[in-house]
C-alpha positions in Angstrom: 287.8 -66.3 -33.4 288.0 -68.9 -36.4 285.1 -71.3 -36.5 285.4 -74.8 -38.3 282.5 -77.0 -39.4 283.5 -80.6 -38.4 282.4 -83.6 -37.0 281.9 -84.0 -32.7 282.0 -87.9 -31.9 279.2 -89.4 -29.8 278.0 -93.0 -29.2 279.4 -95.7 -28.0 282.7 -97.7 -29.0 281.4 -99.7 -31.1 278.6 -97.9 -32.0 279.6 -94.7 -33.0 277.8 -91.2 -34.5 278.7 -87.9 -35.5 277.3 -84.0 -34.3 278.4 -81.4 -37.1 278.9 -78.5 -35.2 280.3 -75.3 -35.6 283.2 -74.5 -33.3 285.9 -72.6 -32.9 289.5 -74.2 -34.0 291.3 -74.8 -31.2 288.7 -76.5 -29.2 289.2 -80.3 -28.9 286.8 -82.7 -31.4 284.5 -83.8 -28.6 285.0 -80.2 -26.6 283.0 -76.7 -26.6 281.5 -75.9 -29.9 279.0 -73.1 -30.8 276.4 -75.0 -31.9 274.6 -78.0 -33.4 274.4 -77.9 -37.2 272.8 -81.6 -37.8 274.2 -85.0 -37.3 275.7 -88.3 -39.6 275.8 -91.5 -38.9 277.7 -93.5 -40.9 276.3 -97.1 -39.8 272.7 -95.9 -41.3 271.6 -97.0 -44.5 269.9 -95.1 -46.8 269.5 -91.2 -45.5 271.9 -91.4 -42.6 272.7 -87.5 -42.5 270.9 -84.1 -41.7 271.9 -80.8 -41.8 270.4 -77.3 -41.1 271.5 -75.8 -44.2 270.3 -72.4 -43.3 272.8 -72.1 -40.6 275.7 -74.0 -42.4 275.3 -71.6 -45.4 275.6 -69.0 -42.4 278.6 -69.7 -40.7 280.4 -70.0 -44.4 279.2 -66.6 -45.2 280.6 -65.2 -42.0 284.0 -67.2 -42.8 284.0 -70.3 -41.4 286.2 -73.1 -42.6 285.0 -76.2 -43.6 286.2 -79.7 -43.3 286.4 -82.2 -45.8 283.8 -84.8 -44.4 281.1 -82.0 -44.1 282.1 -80.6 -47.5 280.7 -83.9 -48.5 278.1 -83.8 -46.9 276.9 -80.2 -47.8 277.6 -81.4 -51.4 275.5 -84.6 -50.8 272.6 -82.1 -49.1 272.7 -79.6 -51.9 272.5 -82.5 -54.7 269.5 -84.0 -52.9 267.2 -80.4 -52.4 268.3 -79.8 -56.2 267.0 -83.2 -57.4 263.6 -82.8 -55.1 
């Protein structure tokens, strides 16, 4: 099965947040996923993402692909623990 890190839509229409989750590819964006990595909201000033980077850095090492909006926020996560 090939798993994918990306973003699962929740909130309202107008009001909208993110789940990053861990899923496998051919499931749908809001579908099944595997499980709950963190969340982003993109409305949210300031710190307006979390992720659990020791299960992130665990679905990488077992081959999962990334996509380009939580490769940015990985980046942003590991530049903010470095700077701590």
């Amino acid at each position: 099965m090939a798993v994918t890190l990306r973003l699962r839509r929740t909130g309202a229409t107008n009001d909208v947040c993110y789940r990053v989750v861990a899923s496998d590819r051919r499931s749908p964006r809001d579908g099944k996923f595997l499980e709950v990595l963190g969340w982003y909201d993109p409305k949210r000033s300031g710190v307006n993402f979390e992720l659990k980077m020791d299960r992130v850095q665990h679905w990488i090492k077992h081959g999962a692909i990334v996509s380009d909006t939580v490769n940015s926020l990985i980046e942003k996560a590991e530049l903010s623990v470095g700077s701590s």
